[in-house]
DSSP file (Angstrom, degrees, kcal/mol; ACC not computed):
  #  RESIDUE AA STRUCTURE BP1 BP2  ACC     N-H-->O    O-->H-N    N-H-->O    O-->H-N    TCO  KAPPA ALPHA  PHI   PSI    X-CA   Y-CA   Z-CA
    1    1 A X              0   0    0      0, 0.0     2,-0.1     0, 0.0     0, 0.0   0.000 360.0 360.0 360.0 148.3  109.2  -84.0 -110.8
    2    2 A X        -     0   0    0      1,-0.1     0, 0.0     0, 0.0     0, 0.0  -0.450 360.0 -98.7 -76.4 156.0  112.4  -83.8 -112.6
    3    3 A X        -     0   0    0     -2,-0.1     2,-0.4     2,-0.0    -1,-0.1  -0.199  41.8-164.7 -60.6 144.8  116.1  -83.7 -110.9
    4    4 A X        -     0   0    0      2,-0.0     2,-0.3    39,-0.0    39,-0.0  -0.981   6.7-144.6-136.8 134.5  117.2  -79.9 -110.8
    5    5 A X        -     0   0    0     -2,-0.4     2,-0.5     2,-0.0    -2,-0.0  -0.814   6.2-147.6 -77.5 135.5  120.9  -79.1 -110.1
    6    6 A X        -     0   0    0     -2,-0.3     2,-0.2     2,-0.0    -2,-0.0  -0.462   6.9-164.0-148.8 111.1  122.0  -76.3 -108.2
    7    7 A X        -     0   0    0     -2,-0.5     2,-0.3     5,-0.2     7,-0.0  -0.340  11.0-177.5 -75.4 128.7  125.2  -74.4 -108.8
    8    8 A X        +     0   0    0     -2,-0.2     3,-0.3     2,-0.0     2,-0.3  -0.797  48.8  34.1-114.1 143.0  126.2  -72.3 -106.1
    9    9 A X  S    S-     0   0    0     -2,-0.3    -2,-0.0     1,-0.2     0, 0.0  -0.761 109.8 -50.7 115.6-161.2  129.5  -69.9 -106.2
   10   10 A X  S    S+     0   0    0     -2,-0.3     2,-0.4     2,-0.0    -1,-0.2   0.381 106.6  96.7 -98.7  14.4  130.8  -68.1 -109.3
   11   11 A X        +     0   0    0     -3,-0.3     0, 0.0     1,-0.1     0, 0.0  -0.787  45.5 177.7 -64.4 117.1  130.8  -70.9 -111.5
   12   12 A X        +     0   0    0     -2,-0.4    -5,-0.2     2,-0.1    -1,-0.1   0.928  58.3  65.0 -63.1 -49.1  127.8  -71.4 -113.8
   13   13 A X  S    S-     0   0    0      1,-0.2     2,-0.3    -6,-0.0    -2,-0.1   0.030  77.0-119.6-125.8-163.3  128.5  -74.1 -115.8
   14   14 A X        -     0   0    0     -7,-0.0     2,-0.4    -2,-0.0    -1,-0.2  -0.482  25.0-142.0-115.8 168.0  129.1  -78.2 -114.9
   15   15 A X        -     0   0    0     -2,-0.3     2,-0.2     0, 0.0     0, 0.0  -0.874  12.9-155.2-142.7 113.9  132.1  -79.2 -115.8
   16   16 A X        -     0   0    0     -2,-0.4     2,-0.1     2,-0.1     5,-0.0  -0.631  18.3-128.3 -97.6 161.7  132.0  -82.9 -117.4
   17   17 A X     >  -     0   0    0     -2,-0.2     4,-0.5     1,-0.1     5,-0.2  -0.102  19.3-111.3 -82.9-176.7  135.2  -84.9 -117.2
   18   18 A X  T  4 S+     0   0    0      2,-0.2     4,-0.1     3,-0.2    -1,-0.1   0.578 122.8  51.8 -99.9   0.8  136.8  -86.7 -120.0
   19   19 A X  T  > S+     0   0    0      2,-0.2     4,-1.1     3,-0.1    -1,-0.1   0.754 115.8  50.8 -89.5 -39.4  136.1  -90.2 -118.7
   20   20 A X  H  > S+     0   0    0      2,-0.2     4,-2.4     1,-0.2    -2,-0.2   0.695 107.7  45.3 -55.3 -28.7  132.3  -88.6 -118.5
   21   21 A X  H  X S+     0   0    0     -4,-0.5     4,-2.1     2,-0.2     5,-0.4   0.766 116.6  49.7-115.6 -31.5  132.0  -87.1 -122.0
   22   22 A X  H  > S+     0   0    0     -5,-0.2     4,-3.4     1,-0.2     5,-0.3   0.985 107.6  55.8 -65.7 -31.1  133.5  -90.8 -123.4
   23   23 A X  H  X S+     0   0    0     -4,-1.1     4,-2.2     1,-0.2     3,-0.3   0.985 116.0  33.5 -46.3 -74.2  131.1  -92.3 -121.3
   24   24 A X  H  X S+     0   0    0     -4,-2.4     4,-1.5     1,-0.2    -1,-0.2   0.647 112.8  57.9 -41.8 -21.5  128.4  -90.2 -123.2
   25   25 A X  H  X S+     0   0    0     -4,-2.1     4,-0.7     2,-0.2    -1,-0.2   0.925 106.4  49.4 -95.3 -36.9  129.8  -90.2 -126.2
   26   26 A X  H >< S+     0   0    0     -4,-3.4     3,-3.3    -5,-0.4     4,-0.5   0.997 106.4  60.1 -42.6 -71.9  129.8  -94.4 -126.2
   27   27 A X  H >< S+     0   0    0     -4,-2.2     3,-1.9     1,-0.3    -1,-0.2   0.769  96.2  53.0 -38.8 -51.0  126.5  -94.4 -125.3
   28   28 A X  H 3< S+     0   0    0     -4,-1.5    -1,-0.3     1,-0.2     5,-0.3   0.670 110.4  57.2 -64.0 -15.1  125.1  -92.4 -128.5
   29   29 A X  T << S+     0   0    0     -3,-3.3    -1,-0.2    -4,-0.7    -2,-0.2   0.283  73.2 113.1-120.7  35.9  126.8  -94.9 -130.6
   30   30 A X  S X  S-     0   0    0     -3,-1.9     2,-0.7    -4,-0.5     3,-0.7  -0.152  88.0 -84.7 -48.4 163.0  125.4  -97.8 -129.3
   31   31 A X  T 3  S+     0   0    0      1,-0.2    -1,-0.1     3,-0.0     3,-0.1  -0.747 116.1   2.5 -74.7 120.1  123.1  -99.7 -132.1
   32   32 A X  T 3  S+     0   0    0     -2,-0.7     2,-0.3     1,-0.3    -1,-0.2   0.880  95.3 147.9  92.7  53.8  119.8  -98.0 -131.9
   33   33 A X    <   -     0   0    0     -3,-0.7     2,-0.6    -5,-0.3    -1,-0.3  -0.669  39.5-135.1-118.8 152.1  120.7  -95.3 -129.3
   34   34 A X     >  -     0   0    0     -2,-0.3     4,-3.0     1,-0.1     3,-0.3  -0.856   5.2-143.2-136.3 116.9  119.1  -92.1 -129.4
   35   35 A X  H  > S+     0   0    0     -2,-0.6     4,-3.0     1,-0.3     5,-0.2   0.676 104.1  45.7 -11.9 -53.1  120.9  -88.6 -129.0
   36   36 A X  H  > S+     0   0    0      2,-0.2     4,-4.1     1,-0.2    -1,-0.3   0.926 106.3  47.9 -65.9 -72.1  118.1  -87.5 -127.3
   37   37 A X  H  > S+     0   0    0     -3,-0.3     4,-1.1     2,-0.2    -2,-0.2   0.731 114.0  55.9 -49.6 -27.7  117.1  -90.0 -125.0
   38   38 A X  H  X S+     0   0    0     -4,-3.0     4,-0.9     2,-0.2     5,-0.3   0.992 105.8  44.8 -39.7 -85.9  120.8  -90.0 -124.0
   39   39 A X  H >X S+     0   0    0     -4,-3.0     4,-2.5     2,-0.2     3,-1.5   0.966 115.4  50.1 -42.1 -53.6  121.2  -86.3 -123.1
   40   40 A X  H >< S+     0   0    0     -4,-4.1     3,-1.2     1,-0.3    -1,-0.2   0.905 112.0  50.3 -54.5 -49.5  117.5  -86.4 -121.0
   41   41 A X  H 3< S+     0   0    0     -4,-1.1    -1,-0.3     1,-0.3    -2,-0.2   0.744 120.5  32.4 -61.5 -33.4  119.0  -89.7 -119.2
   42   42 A X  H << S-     0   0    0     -3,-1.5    -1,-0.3    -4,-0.9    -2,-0.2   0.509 115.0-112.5 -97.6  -3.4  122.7  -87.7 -118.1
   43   43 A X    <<  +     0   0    0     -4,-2.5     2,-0.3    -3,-1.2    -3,-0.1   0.876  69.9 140.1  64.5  78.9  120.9  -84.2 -117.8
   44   44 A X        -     0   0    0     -5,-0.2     2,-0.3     0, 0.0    -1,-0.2  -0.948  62.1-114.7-153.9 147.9  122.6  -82.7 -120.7
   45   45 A X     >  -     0   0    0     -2,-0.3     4,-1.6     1,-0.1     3,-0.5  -0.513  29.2-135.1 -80.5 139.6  121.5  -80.5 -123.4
   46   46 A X  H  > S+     0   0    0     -2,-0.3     4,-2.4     1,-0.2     5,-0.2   0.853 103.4  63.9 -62.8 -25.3  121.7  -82.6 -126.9
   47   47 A X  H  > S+     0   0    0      1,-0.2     4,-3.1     2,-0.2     5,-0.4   0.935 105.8  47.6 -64.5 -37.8  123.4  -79.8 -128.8
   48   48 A X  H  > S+     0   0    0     -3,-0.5     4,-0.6     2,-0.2    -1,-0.2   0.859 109.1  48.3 -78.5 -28.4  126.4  -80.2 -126.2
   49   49 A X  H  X S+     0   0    0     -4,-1.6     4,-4.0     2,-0.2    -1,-0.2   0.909 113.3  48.3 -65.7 -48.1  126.5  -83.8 -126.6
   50   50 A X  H >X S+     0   0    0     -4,-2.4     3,-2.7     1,-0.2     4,-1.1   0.969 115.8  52.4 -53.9 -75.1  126.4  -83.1 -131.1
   51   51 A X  H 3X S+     0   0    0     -4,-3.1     4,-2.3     1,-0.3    -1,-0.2   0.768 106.3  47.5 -65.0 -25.0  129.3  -80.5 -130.2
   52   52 A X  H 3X S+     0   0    0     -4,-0.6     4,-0.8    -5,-0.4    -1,-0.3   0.838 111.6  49.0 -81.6 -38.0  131.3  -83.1 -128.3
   53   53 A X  H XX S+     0   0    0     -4,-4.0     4,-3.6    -3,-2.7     3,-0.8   0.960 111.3  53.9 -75.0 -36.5  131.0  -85.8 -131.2
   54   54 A X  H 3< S+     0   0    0     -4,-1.1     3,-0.4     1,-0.3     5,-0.3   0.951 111.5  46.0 -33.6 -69.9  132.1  -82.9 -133.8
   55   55 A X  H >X S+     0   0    0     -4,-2.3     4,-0.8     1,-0.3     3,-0.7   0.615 112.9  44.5 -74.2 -16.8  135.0  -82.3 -131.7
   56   56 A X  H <X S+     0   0    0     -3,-0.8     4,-2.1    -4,-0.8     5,-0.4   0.916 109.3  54.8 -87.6 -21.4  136.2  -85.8 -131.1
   57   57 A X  H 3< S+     0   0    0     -4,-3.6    -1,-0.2    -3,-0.4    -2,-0.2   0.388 110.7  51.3 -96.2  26.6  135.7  -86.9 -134.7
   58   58 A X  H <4 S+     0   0    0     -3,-0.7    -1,-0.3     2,-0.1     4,-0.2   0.221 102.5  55.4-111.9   7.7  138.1  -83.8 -135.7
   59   59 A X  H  < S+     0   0    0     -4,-0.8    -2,-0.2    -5,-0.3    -3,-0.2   0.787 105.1  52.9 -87.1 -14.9  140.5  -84.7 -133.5
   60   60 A X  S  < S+     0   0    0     -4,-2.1    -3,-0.1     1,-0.2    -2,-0.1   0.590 114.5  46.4 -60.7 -13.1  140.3  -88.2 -135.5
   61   61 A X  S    S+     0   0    0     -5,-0.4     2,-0.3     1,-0.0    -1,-0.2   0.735  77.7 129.7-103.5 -11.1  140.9  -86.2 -138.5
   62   62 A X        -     0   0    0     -4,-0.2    -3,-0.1    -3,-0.1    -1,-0.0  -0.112  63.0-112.2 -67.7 115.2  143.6  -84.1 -137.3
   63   63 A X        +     0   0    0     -2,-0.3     2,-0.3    50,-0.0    -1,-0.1   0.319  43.7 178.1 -31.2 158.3  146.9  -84.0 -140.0
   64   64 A X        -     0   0    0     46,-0.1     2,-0.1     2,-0.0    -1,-0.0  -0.929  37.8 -87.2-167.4 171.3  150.4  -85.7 -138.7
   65   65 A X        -     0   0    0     -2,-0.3     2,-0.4     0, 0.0     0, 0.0  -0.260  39.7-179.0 -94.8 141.9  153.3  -86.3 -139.6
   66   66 A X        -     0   0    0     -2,-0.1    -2,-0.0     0, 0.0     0, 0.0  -0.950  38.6 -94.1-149.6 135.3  153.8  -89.8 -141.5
   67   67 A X        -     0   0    0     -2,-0.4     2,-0.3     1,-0.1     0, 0.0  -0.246  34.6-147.3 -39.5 155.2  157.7  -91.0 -142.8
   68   68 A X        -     0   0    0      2,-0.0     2,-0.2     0, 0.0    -1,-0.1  -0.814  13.8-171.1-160.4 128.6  158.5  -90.3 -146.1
   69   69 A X        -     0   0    0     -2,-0.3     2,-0.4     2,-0.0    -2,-0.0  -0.740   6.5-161.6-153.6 100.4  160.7  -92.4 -148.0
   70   70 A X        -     0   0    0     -2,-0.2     2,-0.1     1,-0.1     3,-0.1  -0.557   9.8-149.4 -88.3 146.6  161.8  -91.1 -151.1
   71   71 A X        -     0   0    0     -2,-0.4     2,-0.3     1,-0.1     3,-0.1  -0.229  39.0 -74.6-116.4 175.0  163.2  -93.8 -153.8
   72   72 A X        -     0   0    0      1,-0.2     3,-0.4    -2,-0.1    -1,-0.1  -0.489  33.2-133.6 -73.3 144.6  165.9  -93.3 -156.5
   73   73 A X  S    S+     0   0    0     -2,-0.3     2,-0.9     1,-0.2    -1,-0.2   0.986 102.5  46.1 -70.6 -34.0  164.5  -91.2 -159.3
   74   74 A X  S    S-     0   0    0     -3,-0.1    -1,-0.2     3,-0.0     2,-0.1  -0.741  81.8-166.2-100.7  96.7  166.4  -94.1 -161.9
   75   75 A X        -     0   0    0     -2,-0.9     2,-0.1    -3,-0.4     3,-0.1  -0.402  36.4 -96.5 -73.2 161.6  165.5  -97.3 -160.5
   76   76 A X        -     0   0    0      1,-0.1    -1,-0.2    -2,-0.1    -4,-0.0  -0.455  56.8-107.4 -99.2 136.3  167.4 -100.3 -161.8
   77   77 A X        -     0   0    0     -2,-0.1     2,-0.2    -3,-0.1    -1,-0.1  -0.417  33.6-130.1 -49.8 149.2  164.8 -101.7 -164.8
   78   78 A X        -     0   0    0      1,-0.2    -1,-0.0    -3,-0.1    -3,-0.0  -0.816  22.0 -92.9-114.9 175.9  163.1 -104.7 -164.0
   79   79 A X     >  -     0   0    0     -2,-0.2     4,-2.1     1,-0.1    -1,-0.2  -0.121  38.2-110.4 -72.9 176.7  162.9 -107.7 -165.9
   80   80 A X  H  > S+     0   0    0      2,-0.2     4,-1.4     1,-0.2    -1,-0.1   0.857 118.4  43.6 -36.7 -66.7  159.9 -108.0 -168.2
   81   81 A X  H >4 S+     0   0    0      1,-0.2     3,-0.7     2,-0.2    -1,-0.2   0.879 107.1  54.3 -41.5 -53.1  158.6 -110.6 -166.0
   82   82 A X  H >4 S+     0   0    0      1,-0.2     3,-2.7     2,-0.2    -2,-0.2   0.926 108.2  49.7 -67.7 -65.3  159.3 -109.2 -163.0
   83   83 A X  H 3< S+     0   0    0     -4,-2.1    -1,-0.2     1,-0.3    -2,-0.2   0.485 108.6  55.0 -82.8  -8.7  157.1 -105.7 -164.1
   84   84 A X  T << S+     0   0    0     -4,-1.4     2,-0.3    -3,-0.7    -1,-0.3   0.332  94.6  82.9 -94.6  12.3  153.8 -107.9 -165.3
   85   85 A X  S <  S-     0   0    0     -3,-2.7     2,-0.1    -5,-0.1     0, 0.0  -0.896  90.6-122.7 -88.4 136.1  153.9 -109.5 -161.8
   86   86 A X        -     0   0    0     -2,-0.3     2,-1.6     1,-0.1    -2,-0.1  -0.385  16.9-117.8 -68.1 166.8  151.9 -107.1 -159.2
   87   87 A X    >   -     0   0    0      3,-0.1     3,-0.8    -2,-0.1     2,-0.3  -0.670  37.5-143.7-107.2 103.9  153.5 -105.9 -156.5
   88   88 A X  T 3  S+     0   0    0     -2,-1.6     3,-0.1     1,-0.2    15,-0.0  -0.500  78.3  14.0 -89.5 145.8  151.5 -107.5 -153.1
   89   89 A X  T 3  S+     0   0    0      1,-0.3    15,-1.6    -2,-0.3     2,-0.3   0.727 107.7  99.3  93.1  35.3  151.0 -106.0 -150.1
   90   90 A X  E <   -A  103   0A   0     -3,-0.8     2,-0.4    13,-0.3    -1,-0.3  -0.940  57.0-149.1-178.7 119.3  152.0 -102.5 -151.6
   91   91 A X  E     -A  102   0A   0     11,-2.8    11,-2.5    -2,-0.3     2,-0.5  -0.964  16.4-156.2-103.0 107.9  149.8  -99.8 -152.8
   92   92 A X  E     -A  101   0A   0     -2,-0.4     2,-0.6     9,-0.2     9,-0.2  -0.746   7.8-166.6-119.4 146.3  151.0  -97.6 -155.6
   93   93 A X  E     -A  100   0A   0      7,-2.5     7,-0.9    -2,-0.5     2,-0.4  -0.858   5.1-164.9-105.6  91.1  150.1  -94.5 -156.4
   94   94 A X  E     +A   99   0A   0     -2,-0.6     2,-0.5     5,-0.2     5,-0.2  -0.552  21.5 154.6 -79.5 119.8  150.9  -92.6 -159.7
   95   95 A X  E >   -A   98   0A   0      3,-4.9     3,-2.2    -2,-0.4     2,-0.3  -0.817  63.4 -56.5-148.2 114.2  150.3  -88.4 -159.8
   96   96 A X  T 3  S-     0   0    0     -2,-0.5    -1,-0.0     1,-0.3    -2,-0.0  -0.519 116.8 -17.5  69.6-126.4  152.3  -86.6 -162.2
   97   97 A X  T 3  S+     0   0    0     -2,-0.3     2,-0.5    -3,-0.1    -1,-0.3  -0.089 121.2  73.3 -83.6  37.0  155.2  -87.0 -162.0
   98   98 A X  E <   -A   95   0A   0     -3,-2.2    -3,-4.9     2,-0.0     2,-0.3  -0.878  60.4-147.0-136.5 161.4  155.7  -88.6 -158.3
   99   99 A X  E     -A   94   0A   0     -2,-0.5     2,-0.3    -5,-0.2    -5,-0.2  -0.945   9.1-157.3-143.9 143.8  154.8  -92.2 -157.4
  100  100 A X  E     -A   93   0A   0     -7,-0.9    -7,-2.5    -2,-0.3     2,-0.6  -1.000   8.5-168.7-135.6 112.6  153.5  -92.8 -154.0
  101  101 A X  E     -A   92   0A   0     -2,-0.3     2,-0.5    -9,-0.2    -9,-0.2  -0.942   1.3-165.6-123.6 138.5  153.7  -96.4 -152.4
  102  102 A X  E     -A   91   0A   0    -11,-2.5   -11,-2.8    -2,-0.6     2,-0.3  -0.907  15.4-131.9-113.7 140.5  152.1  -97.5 -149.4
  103  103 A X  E >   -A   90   0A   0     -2,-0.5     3,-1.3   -13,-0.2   -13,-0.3  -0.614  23.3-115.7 -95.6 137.6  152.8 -100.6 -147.5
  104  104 A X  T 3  S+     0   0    0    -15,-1.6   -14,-0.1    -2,-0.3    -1,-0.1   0.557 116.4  60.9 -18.1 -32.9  149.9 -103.2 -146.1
  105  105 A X  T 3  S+     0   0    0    -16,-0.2    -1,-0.3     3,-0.0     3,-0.1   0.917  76.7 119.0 -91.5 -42.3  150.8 -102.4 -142.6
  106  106 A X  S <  S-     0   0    0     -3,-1.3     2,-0.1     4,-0.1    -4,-0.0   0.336  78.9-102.5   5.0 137.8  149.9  -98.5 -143.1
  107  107 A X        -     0   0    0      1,-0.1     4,-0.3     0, 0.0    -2,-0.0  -0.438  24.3-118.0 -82.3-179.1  147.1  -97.5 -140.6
  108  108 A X  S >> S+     0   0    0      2,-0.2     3,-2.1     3,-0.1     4,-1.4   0.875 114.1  53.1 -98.3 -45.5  143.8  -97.3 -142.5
  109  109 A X  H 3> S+     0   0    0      1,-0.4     4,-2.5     2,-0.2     5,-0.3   0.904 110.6  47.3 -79.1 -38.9  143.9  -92.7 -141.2
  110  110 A X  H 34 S+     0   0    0      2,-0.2    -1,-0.4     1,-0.2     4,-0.4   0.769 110.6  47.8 -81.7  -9.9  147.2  -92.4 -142.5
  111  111 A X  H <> S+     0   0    0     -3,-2.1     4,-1.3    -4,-0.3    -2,-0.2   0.820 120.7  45.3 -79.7 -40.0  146.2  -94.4 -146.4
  112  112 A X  H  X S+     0   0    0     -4,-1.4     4,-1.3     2,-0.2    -2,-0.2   0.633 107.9  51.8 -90.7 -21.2  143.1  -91.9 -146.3
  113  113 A X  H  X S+     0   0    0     -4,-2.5     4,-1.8    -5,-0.2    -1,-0.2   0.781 117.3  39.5 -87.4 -17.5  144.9  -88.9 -145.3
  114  114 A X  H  > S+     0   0    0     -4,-0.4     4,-1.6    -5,-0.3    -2,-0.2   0.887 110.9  53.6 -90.5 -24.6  147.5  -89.4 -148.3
  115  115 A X  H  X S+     0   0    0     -4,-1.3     4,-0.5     2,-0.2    -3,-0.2   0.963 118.5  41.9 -87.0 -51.2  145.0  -90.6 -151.0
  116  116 A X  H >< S+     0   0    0     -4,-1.3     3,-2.2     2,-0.2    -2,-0.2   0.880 114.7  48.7 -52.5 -57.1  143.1  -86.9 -149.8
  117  117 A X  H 3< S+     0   0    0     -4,-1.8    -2,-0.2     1,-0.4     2,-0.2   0.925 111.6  58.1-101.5 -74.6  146.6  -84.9 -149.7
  118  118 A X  H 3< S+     0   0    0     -4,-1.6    -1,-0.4    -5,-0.1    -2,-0.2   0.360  83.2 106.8 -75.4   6.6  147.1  -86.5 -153.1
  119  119 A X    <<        0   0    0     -3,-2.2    -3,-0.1    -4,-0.5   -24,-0.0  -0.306 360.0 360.0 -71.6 148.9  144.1  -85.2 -154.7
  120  120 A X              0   0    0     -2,-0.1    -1,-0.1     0, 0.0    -2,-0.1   0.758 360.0 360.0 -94.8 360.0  144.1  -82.6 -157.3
């Protein structure tokens, strides 16, 4: 027979920790892990485990703040040479009139949240 829990008082519901739900939440993304087989193995319903990956992977998406560094609008020309060389480590970004450059070191969330922000 299967394990039964049984909550006594006025509380209904379980209350999983946040060291618990990472636990769980590692576990579904093992290679070849299944959602299912998970939940039965912690005694959790799988819809609460899907709601728990939603939520973490919009808190990986949630906007922030990133520096701003705004340039002269009349930059000194450069030479001839100088402007058929690319510029490495440096990603630039033309839209309209604004030019956008991002440096090599940039985290990968913050490249992807400005190349999105910069869409038209």
């Amino acid at each position: 027979m299967g394990r039964m829990t049984l909550i006594t008082g006025g509380e209904r519901r379980r209350r999983w920790s946040d060291e618990d739900r990472a636990r769980i939440l590692a576990a579904i993304e093992a290679p070849r892990a299944v959602v299912a087989e998970v939940a039965r193995r912690e005694d959790i319903c799988t819809s609460l485990v899907y709601r728990w990956r939603q939520e973490a992977r919009n808190a990986v998406r949630a906007p922030g703040f990133a520096p701003v560094v705004i340039e002269d609008a009349n930059p000194p020309p450069r030479s001839v040479a100088a402007a058929s060389e690319p510029e490495f480590g440096v990603i630039v970004v033309d839209v309209k009139e604004a030019r956008v450059r991002i440096g090599s070191n940039a985290p990968p969330a913050l490249v992807a949240a400005t190349l999105k922000a910069l869409r038209p």
